[in-house]
ROKOLDO-777665 format. One record per residue (C-alpha): residue in one letter; x, y, z. Coordinates in Angstrom, 1 decimal, decimal comma, m for minus. Each point is the difference from the previous one (the first is absolute). Example, Ala and Ser with C-alpha at 12.3 -4.5 7.8 and 13.67 -1.06 7.14 Angstrom:
! ROKOLDO-777665
a_12,3_m4,5_7,8;
s_1,4_3,4_m0,7;
This chain:
! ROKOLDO-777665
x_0,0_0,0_0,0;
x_1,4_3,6_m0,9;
x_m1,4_2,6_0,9;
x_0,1_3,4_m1,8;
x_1,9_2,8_1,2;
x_m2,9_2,4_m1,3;
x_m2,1_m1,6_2,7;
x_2,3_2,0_3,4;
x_m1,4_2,9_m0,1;
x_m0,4_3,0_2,5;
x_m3,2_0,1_2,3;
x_m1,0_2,9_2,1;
x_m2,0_m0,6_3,1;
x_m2,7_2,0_1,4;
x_1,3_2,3_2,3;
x_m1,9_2,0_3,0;
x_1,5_3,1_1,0;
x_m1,5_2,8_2,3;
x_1,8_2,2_2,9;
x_0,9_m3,2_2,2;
x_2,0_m1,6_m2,9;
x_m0,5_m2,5_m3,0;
x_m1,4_m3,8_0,2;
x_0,6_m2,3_m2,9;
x_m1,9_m3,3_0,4;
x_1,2_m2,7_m2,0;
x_m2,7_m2,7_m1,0;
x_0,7_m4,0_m1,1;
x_m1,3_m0,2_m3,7;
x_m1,4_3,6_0,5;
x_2,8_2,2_m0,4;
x_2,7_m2,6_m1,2;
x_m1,1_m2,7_m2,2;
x_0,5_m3,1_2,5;
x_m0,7_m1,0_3,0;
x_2,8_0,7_2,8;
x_1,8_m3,6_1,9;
x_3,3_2,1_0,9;
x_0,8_3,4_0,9;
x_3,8_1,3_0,7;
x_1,6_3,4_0,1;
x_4,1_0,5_m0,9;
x_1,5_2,3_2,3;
x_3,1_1,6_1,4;
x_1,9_m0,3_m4,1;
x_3,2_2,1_0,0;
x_m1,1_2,8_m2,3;
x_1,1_m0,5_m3,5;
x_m0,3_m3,8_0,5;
x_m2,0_m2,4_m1,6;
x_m2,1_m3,4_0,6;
x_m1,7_m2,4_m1,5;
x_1,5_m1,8_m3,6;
x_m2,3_m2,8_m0,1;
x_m3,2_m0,9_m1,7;
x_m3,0_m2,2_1,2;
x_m1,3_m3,2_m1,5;
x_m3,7_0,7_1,0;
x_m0,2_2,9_2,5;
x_m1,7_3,2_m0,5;
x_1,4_2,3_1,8;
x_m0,7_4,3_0,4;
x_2,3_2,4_1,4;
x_m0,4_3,2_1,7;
x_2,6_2,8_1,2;
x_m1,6_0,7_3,1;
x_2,9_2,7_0,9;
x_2,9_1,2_m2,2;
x_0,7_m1,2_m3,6;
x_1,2_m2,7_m2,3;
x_0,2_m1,0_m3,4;
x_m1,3_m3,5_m0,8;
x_0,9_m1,5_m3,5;
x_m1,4_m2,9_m1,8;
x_0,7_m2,0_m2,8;
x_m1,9_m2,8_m1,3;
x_3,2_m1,7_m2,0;
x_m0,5_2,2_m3,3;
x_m1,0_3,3_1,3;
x_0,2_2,2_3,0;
x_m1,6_2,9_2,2;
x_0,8_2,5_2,5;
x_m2,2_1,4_3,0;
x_0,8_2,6_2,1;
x_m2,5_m0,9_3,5;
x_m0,3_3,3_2,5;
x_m3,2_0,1_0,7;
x_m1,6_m2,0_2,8;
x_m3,1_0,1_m2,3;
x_1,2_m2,0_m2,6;
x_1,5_m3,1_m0,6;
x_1,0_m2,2_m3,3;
x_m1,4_m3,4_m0,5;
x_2,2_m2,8_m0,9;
x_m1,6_m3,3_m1,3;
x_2,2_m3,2_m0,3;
x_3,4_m0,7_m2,0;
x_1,3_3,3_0,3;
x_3,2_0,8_0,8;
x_0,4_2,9_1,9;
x_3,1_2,4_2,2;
x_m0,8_2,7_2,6;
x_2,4_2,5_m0,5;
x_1,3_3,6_1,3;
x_m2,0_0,3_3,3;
x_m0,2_3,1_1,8;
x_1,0_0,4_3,7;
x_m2,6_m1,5_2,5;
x_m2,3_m1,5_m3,1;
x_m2,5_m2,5_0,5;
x_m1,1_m2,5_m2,5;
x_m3,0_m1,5_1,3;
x_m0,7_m3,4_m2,5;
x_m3,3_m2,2_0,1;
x_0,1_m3,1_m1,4;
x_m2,2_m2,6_m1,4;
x_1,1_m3,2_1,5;
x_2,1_m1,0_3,5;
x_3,8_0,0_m0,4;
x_1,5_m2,8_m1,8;
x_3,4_0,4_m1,1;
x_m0,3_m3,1_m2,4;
x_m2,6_2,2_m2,2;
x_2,9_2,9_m0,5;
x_2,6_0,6_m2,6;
x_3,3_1,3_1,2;
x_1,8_m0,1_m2,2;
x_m0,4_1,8_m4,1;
x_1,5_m3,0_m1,9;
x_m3,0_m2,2_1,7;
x_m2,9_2,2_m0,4;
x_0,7_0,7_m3,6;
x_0,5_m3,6_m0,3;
x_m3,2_m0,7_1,2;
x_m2,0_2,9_m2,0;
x_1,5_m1,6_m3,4;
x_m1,6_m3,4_0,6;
């Protein structure tokens, strides 16, 4: 199964603001198309540092910069994309079998993720070499 890269795309949430502050609610196959097993949040990255470089065999995962910034870029083994996340409003949507690298995070950022399926880390790719193996059969 491949999956297209022109399927990650950008989704903004709804977002509440009034003199106290802003609320964003995040919904399960409201607001992110699937429902949510797994949520994490990355943390404490050295700015300038990046995570991630690995895809998922069947995970759908969606990821948020809750504070600061970072760049998140895709590929899906013939083409790529770039997304800049800094808004705790919006988050990208990333379907299965694509490889993707969090780079360039800003001091104190927080990438919150949530996930389609518990963690399993037979259902990863870690390495390039295997997940474009895999996408050409």
């Amino acid at each position: 199964m491949t999956t297209k890269i022109e399927e990650c795309r950008v989704i903004d949430l709804p977002k509440f603001t009034d003199v106290r502050g802003s609320l964003t609610p995040i919904e399960s196959e409201r607001n992110i198309p699937f429902a949510v097993k797994c949520v994490f949040y990355l943390y404490g990255v050295p700015a300038g540092e990046n995570r991630a470089g690995h895809a998922h065999q069947e995970l759908h995962e969606f990821l948020i910069a809750v504070s600061g910034s970072f760049d998140y870029l895709i590929n899906d083994g013939q083409n790529t994309k770039h997304f800049h996340l800094n808004r705790p409003s919006q988050g990208v949507y990333i379907p299965p079998m694509i490889w993707g690298e969090l780079k360039n995070f800003s001091s104190g950022a927080v990438c919150l993720v949530l996930a389609s399926a518990y963690y399993d880390e037979s259902k990863y790719y870690r390495t390039y070499e295997r997940y474009l193996e895999a996408v050409r059969t």
